[in-house]
BALOBA-1460 file (C-alpha; in Angstrom, 3 decimals):
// residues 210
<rec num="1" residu="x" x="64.929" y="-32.916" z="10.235"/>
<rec num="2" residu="x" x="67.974" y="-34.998" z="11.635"/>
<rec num="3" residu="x" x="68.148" y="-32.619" z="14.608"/>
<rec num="4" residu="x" x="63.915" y="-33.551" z="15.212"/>
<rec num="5" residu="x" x="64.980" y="-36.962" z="15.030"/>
<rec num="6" residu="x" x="67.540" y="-37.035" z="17.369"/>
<rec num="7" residu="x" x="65.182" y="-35.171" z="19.844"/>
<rec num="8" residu="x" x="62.721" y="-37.683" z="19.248"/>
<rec num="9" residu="x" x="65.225" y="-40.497" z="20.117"/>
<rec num="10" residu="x" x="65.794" y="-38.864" z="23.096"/>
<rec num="11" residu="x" x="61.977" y="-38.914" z="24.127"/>
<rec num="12" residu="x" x="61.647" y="-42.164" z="23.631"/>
<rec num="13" residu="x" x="64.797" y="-43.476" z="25.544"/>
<rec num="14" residu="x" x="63.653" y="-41.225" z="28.737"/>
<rec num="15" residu="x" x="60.425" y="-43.757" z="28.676"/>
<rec num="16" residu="x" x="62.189" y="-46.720" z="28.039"/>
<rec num="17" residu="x" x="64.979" y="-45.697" z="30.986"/>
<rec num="18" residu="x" x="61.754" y="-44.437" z="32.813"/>
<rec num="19" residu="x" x="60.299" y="-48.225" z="32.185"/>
<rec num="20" residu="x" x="63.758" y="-49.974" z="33.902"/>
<rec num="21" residu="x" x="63.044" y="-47.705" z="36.910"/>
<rec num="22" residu="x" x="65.747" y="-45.340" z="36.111"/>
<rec num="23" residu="x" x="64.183" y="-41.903" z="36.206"/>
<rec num="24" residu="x" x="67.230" y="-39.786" z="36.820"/>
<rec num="25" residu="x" x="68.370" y="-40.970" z="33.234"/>
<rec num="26" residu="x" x="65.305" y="-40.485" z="32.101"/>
<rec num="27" residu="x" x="64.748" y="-37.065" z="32.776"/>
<rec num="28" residu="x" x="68.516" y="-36.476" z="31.343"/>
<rec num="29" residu="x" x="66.697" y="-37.945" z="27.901"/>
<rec num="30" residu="x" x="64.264" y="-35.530" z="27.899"/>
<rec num="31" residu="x" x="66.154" y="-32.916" z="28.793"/>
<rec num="32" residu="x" x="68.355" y="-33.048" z="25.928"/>
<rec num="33" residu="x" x="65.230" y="-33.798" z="23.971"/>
<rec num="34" residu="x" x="63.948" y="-29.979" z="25.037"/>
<rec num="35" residu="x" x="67.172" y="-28.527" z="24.419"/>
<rec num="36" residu="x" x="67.246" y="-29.504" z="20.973"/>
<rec num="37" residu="x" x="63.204" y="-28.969" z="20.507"/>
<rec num="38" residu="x" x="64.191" y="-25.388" z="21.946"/>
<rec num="39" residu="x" x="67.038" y="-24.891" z="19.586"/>
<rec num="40" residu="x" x="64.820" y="-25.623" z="16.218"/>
<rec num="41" residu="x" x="61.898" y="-23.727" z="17.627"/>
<rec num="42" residu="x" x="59.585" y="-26.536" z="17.297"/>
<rec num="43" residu="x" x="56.811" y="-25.911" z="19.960"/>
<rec num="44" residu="x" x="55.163" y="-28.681" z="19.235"/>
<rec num="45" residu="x" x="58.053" y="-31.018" z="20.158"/>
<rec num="46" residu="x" x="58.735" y="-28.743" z="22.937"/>
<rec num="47" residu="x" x="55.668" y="-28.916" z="24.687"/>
<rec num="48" residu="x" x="55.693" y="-32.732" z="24.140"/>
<rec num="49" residu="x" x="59.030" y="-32.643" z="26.165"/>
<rec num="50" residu="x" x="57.970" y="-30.301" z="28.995"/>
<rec num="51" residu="x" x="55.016" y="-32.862" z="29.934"/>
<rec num="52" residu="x" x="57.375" y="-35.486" z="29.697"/>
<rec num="53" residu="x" x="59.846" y="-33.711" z="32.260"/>
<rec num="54" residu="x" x="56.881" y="-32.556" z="34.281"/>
<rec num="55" residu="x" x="56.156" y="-36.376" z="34.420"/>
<rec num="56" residu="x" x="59.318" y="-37.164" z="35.384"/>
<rec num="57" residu="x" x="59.693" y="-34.809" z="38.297"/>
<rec num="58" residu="x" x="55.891" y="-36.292" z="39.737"/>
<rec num="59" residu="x" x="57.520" y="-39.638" z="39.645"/>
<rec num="60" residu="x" x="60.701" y="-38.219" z="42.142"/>
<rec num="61" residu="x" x="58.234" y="-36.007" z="44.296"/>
<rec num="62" residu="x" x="59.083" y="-33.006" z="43.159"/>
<rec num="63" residu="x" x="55.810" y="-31.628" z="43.043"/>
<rec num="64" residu="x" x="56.523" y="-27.596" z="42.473"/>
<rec num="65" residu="x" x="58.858" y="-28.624" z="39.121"/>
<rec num="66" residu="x" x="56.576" y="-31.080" z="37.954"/>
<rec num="67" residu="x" x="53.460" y="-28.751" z="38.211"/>
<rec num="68" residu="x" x="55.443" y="-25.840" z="36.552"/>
<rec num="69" residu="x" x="56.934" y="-27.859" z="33.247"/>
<rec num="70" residu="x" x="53.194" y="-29.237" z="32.967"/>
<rec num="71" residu="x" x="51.822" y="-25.327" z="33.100"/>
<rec num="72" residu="x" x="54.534" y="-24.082" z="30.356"/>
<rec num="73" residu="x" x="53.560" y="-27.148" z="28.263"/>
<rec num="74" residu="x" x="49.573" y="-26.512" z="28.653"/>
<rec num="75" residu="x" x="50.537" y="-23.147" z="28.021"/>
<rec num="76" residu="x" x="52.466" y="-24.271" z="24.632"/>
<rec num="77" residu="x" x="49.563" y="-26.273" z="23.417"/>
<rec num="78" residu="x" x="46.914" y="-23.738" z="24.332"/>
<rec num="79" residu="x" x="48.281" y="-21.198" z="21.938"/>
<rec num="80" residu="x" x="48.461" y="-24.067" z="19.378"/>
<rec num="81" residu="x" x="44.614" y="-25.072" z="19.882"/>
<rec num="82" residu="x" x="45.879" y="-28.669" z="19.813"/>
<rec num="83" residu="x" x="43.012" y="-29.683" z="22.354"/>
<rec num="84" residu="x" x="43.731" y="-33.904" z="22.865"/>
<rec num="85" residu="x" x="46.932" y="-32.681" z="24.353"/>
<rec num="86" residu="x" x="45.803" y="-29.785" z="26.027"/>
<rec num="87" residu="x" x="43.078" y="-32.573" z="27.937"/>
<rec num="88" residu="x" x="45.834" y="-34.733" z="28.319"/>
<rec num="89" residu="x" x="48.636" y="-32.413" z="30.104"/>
<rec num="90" residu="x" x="45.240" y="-31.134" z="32.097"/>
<rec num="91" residu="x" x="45.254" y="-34.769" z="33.312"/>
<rec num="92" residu="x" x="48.918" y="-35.011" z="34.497"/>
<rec num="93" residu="x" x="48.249" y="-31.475" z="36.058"/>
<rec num="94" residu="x" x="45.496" y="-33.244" z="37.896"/>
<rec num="95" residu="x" x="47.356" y="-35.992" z="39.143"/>
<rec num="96" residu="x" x="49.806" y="-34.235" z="40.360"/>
<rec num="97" residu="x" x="47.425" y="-31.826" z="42.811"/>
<rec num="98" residu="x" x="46.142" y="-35.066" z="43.381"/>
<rec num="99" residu="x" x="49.041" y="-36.158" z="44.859"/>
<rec num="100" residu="x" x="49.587" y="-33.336" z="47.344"/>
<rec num="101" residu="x" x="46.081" y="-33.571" z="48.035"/>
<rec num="102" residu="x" x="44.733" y="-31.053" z="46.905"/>
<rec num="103" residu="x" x="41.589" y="-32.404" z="45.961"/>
<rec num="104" residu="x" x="39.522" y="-29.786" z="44.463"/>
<rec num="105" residu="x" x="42.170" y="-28.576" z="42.080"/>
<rec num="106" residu="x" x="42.525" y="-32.008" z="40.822"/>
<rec num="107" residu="x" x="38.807" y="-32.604" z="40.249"/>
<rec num="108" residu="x" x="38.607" y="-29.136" z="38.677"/>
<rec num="109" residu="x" x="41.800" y="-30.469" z="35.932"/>
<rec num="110" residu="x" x="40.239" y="-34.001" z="35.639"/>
<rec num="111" residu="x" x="36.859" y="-32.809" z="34.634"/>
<rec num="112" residu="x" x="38.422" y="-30.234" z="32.272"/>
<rec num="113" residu="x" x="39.975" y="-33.230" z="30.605"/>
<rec num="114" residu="x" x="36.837" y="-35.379" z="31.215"/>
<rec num="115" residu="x" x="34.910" y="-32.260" z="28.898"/>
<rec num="116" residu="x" x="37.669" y="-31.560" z="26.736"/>
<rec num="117" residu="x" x="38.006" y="-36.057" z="25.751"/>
<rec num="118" residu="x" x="34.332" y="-36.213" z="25.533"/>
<rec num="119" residu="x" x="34.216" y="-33.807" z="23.110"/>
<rec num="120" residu="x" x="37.157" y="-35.112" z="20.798"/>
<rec num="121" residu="x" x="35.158" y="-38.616" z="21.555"/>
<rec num="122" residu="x" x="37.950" y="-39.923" z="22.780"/>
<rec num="123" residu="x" x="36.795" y="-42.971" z="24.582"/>
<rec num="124" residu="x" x="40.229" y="-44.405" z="25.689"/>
<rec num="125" residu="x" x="40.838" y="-41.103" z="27.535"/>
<rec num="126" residu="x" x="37.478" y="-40.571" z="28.952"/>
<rec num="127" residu="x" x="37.789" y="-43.745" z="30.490"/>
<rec num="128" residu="x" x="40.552" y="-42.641" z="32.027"/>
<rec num="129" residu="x" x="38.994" y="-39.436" z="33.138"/>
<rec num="130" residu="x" x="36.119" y="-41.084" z="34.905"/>
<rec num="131" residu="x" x="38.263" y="-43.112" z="36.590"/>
<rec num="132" residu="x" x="40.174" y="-40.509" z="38.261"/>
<rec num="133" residu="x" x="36.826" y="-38.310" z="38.964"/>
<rec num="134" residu="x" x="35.764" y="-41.219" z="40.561"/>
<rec num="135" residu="x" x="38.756" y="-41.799" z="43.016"/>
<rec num="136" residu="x" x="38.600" y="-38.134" z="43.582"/>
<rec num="137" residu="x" x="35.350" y="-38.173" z="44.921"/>
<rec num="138" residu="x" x="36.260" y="-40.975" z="46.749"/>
<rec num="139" residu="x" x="38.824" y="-40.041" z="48.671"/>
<rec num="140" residu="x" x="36.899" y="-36.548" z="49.500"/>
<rec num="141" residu="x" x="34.314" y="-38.956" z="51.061"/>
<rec num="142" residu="x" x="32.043" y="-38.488" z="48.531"/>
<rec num="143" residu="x" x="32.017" y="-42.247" z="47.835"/>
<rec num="144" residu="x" x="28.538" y="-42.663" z="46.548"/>
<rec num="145" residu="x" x="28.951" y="-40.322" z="43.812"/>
<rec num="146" residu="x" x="32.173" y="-41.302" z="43.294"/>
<rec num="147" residu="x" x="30.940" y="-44.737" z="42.693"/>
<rec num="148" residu="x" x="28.818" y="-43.529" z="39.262"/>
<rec num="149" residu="x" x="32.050" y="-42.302" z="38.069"/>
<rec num="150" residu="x" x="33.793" y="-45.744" z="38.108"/>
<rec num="151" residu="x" x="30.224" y="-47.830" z="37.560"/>
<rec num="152" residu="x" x="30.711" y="-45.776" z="34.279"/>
<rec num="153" residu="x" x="34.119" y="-46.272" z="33.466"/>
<rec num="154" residu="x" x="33.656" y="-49.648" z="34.115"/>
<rec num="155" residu="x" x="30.308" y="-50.215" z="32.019"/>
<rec num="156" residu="x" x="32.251" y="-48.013" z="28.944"/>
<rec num="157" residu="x" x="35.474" y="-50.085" z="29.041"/>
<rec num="158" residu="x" x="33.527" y="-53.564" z="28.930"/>
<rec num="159" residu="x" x="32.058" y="-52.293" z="25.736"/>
<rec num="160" residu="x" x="34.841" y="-51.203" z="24.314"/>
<rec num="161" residu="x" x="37.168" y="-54.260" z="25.304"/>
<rec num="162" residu="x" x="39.175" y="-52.455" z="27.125"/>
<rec num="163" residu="x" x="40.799" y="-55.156" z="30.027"/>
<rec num="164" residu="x" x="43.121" y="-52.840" z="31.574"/>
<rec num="165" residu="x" x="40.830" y="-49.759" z="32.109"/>
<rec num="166" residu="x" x="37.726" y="-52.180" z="33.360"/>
<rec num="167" residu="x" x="40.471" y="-53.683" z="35.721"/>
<rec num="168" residu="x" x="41.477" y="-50.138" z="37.252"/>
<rec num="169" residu="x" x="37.018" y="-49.239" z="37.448"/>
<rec num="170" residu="x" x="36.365" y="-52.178" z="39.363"/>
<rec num="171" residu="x" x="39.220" y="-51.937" z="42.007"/>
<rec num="172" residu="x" x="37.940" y="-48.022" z="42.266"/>
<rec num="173" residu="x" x="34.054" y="-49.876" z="42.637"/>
<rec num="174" residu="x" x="35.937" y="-51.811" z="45.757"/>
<rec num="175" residu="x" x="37.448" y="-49.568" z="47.319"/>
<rec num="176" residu="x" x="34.155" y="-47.082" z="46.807"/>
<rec num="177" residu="x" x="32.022" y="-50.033" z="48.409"/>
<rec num="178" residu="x" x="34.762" y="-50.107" z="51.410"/>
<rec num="179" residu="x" x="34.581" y="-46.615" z="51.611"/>
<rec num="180" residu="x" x="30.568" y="-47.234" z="52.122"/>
<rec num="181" residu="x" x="30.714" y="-50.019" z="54.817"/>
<rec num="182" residu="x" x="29.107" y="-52.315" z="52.181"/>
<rec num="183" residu="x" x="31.712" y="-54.563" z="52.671"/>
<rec num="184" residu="x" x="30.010" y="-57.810" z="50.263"/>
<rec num="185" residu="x" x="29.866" y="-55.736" z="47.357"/>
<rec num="186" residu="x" x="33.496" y="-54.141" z="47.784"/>
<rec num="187" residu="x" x="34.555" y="-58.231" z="48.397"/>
<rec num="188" residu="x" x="32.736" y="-59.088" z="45.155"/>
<rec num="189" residu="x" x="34.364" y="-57.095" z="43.196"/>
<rec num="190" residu="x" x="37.600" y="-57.254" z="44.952"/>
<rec num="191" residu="x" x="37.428" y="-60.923" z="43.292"/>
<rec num="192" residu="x" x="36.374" y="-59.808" z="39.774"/>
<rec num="193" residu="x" x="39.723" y="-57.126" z="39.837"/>
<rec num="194" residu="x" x="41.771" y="-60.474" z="40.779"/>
<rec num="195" residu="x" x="40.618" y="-62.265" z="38.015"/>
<rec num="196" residu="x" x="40.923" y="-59.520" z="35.303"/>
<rec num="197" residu="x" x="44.687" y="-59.342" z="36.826"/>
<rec num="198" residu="x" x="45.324" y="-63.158" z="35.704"/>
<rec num="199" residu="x" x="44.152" y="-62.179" z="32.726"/>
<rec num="200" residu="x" x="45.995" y="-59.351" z="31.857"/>
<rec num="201" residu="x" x="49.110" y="-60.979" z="32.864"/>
<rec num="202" residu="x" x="48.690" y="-63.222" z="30.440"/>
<rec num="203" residu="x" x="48.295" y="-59.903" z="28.162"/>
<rec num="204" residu="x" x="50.324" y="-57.969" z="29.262"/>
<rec num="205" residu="x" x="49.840" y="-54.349" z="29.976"/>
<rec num="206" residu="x" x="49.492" y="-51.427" z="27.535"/>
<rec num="207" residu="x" x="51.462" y="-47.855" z="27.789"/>
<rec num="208" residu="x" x="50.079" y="-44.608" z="26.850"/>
<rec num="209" residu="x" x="51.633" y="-41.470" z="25.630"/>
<rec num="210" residu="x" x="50.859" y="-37.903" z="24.288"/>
């Protein structure tokens, strides 16, 4: 138990050194986190880690490390059948091909997520999943359809109060509008995303984790 403690104080001191822009120390946190995970066979703690890493190495660029820690810890939670972190790694996996571009593997991760959330009824997440879909499609020119997506997103975080995710769906609405040559509406809600940034300011911002 004292060694799963100390591997959990490691996890958290990567984000907080993550959170001061330090993510070489970061990733030296988590790395001693999976060492001891590995050491006291817990998978669960080790797959935790190996997202965490995976994260890590996204932030630096290092796309081939950071898509390889985030397999082995889908893999890890796959044989586990612990699906709200399967649907979450799924969604780093998906940023991450997202990143490099590669637009039709990161739809094809997002939307697992998006399925896997929905079912769990997950509403934070899913949120978060249209979202993404919804920039996807954007920046594959598919703007219009894109556009439900974060019209969604939007629509579901107002309900559920949820500032920060109805701040990123109406900057996505924008930039889908832009995208469209409908330059008033993108303006319009260009405005609206300023406004909900005042007010989360005053806020301030919440985190997530697995």
């Amino acid at each position: 138990r004292q060694m799963k403690h100390l591997a959990q104080v490691n996890n958290v001191l990567g984000e907080v050194y993550y959170k001061i822009k330090s993510s070489e120390s970061a990733l030296q946190r988590h790395e001693k986190a999976l060492n001891i995970y590995e050491q006291i066979k817990d998978e669960v703690g080790e797959a935790e880690t190996k997202s965490y890493i995976g994260g890590m190495f996204e932030k630096i660029g290092s796309y081939p490390t950071a898509l390889e820690y985030q397999t082995e810890s889908l893999q890890l939670f796959k044989s586990m059948g612990m699906k709200s972190q399967i649907a979450f790694v799924l969604e780093n996996i998906g940023s991450i091909y997202e990143d490099l571009e590669k637009y039709d593997s990161a739809y094809f991760n997002f939307q697992k997520a998006f399925l896997l959330n929905s079912e769990l009824g997950d509403s934070l997440r899913v949120i978060g999943n249209l979202n993404n879909l919804g920039d996807v499609l954007r920046k594959t020119r598919e703007a219009k359809k894109g556009l439900e997506f974060s019209k969604k997103a939007a629509e579901m975080s107002q309900r559920l109060g949820m500032l920060y995710q109805q701040k990123s769906a109406i900057v996505d609405i924008s930039k889908a509008y832009a995208e469209m040559k409908d330059y008033e509406s993108a303006f319009k809600y260009l405005e609206q995303s300023r406004l909900f940034s005042g007010i989360l300011t005053s806020v301030g911002n919440p985190g997530s984790s697995i």
